[in-house]
N, C-alpha and C positions, 0 to 999 in steps of 0.2 A: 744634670748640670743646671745652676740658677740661670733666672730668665735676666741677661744683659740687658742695660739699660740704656736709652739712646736720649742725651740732656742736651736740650738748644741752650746756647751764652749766647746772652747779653751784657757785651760793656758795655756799659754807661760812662759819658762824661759829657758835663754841663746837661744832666738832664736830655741825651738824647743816646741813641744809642749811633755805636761805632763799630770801625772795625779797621785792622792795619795789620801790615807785614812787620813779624817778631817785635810786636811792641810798639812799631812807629807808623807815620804813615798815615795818619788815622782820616776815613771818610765818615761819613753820615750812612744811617744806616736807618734810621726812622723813630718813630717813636716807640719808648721802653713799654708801657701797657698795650699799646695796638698788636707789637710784636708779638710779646710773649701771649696773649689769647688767641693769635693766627699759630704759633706752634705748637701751641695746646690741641688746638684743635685738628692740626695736622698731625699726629700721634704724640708729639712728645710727652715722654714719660717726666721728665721733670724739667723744670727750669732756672736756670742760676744766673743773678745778675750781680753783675762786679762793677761797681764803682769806683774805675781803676784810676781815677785822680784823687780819690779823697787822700789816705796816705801821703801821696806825696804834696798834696797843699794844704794837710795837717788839720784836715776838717771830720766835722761826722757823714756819714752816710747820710742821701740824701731822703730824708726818712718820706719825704711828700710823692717821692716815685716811687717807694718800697709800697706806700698805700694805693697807688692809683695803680700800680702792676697787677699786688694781688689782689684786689676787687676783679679782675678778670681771669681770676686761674682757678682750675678746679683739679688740676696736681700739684706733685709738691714741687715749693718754691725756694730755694735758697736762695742768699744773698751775703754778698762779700763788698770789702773796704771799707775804711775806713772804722773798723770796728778795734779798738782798745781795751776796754775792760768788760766785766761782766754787768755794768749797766748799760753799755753799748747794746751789746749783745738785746739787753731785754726791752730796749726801747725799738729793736729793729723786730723783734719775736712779736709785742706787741701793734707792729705797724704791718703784722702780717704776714712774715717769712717764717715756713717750718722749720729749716735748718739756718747756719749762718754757717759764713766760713772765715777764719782768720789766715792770716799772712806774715805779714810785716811786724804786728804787737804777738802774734806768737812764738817766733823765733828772740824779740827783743827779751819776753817774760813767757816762758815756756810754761811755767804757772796756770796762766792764762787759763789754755787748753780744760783742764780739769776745774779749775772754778766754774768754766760754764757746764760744762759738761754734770757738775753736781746740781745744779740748779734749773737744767732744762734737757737732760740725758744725753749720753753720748751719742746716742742717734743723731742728733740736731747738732753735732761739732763738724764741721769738714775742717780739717788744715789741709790749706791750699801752697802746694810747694811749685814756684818757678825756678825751672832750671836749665845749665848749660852746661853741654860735654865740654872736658878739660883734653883737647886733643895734645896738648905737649906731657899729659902722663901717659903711667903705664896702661892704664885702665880709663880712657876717656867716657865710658858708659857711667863705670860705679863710682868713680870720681865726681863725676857731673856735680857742677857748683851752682848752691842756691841764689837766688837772688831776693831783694827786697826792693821796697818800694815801686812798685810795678816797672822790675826789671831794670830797672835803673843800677843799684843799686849791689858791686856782687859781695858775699858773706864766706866766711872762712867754712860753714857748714856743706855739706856734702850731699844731697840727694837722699841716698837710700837708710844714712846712718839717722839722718833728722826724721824722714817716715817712721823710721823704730822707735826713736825715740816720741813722737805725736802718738806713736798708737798705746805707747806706755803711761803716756800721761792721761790717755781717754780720748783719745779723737776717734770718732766714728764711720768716719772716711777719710781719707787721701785725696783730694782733686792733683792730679802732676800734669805741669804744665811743660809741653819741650820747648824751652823760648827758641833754640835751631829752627823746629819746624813750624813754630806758631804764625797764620796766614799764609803759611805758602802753597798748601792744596795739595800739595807734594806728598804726605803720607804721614802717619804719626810714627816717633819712633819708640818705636818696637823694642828694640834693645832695652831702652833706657826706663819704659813702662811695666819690661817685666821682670826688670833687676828690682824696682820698687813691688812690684807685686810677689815677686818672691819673700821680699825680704820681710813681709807684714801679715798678719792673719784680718785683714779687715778691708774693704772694698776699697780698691783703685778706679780713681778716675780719668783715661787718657785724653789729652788735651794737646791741640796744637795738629797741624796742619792735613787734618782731614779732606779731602776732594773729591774722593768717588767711593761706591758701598766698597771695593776690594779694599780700600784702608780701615774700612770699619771691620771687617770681615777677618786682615790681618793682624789688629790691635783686639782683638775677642781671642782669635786663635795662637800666635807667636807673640804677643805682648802678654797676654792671658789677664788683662785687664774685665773690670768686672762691668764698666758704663764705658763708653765713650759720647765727649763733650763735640760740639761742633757749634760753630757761628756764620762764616760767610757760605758753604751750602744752600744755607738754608735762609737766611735773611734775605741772598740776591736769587733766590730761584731756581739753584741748579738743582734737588731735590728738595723733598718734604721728608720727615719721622715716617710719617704711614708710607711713602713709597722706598724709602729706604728699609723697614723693617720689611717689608714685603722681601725686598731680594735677599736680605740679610737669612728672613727664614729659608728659603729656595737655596743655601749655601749649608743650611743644616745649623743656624747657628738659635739661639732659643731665646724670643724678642717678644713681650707682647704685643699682639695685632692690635689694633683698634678696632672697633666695631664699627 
């Protein structure tokens, strides 16, 4: 079995970092560079910071914290919002991020996806999918309806059919976001993680309401997801990457330790 990966999030807005229940909500959560070098050093295996307002107040990424972030990381760094075309992409690749991840401009120009991906490989593509179960279908898991502009916003597109279609155009990962369980601490869903991870040949990211290692333990095992993301954990204290990959191994599940 590959070694699962355990990524701390950082949203970002107005240059600081945040955090809130399914999208709203939002508190202060400290600064985006100081963060992400405490996580780093606390095991995490990668880090991804989303600049979940650019999109919607139609700006670029804030390229001055993409630089002052990764001056202090010595894993890999993704970074998402506000990203448009594939000069987006390479002025935020230049300011230091390995991967980037699209949203909102990849669902508008699904194009997208593979113009960057030719110019800086599909490894460095995440399409990042926010979504919500459709509980008045038949199938509120596989129905689950996309959203854009950081959740705001819902799209005629469906979950699991748009991952197949990002993995065909060259996306290199999956980030899925459950906007149901996103801040609640309550659990990731499962269901709805491993309907996308069924349906793609390329790494799933589960994202959204993480609280204790048995959530991580059961989005590894019954999501079959290949990373799981988390944010408020580990920003206000309740564990670290290293103390969580610790239990995570002790459950049989295969996590780089840190040294």
């Amino acid at each position: 079995m590959l070694t699962k990966r355990i990524i701390a999030c950082l949203d970002v807005h107005a240059g600081r970092v945040v955090k809130g229940v399914q999208f709203v909500d939002l508190i202060d959560a400290g600064d985006p560079a100081t963060q992400a070098a405490r996580h780093a050093r606390e095991g995490a295996d990668e880090i991804v910071l989303l600049d979940i307002t650019a999109t919607h107040e139609g700006r670029q990424t804030l390229l001055d914290t993409v630089r002052r972030t990764a001056k202090e990381l010595f894993v890999p760094f993704c970074v998402g919002g506000g990203i448009r075309s594939a000069h987006d992409a390479e002025e935020v690749f230049t300011a230091g991020a390995d991967k980037i991840s699209v949203n909102s401009a990849a669902l508008a120009k699904p194009e997208l996806i593979s113009e960057i991906g030719r110019s800086f490989g599909a490894q460095a593509v995440v399409v990042a999918i926010d979504a919500r179960r459709e509980p008045e279908t038949a199938d509120p898991v596989k129905n689950a309806r996309v959203y854009v502009r950081g959740g705001r916003k819902p799209t005629e597109r469906r979950a699991v059919e748009w991952a197949r279609e990002a993995e065909d155009r060259g996306a290199g990962e999956i980030l899925l976001t459950s906007m149901d369980s996103d801040g609640t601490r309550a659990g990731f869903d499962c269901e709805l993680t491993a309907a996308v991870s069924e349906a793609v040949n390329i790494p799933v990211i589960a994202s959204g309401g993480a609280g204790t290692v048995e959530h991580f333990t059961d989005v590894f095992k019954r999501g079959k997801a290949d990373a799981a993301l988390a944010a408020s954990i580990f920003h206000f204290g309740v564990s670290t990457s290293r103390a969580l990959k610790e239990e995570l191994a002790r459950e049989g599940i295969p996590v780089r330790l840190p040294c």
